[in-house]
C-alpha positions in Angstrom: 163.4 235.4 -6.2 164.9 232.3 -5.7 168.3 233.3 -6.4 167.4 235.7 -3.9 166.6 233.1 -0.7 170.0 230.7 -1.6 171.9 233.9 -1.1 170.2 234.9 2.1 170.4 231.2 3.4 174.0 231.2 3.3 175.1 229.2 0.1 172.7 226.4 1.2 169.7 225.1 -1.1 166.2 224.1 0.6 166.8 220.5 -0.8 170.6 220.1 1.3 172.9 220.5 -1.1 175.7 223.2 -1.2 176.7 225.8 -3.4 179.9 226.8 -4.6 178.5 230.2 -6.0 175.1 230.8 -4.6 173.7 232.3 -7.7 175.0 229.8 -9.9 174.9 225.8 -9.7 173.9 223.6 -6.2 176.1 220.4 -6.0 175.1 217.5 -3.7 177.1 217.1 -0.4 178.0 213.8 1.3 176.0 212.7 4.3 177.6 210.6 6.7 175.5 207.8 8.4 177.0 207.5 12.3 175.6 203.4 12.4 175.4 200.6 9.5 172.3 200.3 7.8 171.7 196.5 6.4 168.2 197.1 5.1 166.4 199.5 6.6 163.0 198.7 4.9 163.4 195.4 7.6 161.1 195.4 10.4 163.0 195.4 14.5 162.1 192.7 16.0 160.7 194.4 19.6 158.7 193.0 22.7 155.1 194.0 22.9 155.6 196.2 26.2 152.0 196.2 26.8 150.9 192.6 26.7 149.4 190.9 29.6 150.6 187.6 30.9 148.5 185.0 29.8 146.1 183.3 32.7 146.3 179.7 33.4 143.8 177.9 35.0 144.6 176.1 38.4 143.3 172.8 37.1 145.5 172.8 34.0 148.7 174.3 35.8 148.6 171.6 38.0 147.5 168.5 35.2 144.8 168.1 37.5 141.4 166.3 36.2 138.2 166.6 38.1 136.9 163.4 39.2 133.5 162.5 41.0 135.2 160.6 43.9 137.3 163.9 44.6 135.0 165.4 46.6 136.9 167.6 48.7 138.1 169.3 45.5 134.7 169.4 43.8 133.4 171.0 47.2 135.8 174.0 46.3 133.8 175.2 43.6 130.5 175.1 45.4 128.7 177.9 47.7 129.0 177.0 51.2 125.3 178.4 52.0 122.9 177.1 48.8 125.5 174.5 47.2 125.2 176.3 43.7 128.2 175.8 41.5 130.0 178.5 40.7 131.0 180.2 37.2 134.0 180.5 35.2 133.7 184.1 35.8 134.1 183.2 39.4 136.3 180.2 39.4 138.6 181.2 36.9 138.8 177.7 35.1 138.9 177.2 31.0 135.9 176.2 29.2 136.9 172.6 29.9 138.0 172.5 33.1 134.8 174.3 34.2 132.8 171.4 32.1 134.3 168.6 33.6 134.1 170.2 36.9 130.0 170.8 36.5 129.9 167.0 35.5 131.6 165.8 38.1 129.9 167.9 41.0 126.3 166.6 39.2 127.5 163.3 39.4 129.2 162.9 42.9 125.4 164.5 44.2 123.9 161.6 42.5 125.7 159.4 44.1 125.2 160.9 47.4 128.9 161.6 48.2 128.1 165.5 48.1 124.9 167.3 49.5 123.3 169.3 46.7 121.4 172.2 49.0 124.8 173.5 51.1 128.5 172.4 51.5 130.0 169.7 53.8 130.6 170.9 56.7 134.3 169.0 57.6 135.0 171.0 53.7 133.9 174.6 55.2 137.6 175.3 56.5 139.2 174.0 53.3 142.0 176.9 51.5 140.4 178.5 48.8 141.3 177.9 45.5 139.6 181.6 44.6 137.9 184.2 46.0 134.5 184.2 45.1 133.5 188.2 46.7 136.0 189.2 43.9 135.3 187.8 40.3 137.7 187.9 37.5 135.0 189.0 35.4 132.8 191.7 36.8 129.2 190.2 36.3 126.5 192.5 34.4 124.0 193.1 37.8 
């Protein structure tokens, strides 16, 4: 039966090697590789095309550390209407940053250089560092 399928296959075994007489004896060809292989068992070294850039906070891109007497940069990551302090969700600062910046903001309000119930008004018109109607985080409400 199997004599049978080399002869129909045209002198060619299932397993690549030729025949001289089909009914006979397969010998092994030689297979020609079109591009050096060094070792193929060696992982490429590719790009991950798929990876995001990572985010930096602004603080940290700029070397910038949050101090009480800075109020017009403190004033940034308050609400203009009830003075709360926003999130890192919102603000898109590191754990750290967002620390020091809590600190600060608690601390210039105790020493009266901010208001604690609204935003200073001469800091209402101020660019914004984020946009606080469009978190980076979604939150769960």
């Amino acid at each position: 039966m199997f004599q049978i399928a080399r002869i129909v296959s045209g002198g060619v075994c299932a397993t690549g090697w030729t025949s001289v007489n089909p009914l006979l004896v397969c010998t092994p060809t030689a297979r020609k590789f079109t591009a050096p292989v060094k070792n193929k068992d060696e992982p490429i070294d590719i790009p991950n095309p798929f990876e995001k850039e990572r985010q930096v906070c602004i603080l940290c891109k700029h070397n910038i550390v949050p101090g009480y007497k800075n109020v017009k940069l403190l004033s940034q990551f308050q609400s203009p209407y009830t003075g709360r302090i926003y999130g890192r969700h919102i603000t898109g600062l590191c754990k750290q940053k967002q620390e020091q910046v809590e600190k600060a903001i608690i601390r210039a309000q105790n020493c009266a250089l901010m208001p604690t119930y609204h935003k200073d008004i001469d800091f209402l018109r101020d660019p914004r560092l984020f946009n606080p109607e469009k978190p980076i985080r979604p939150h769960k409400y």
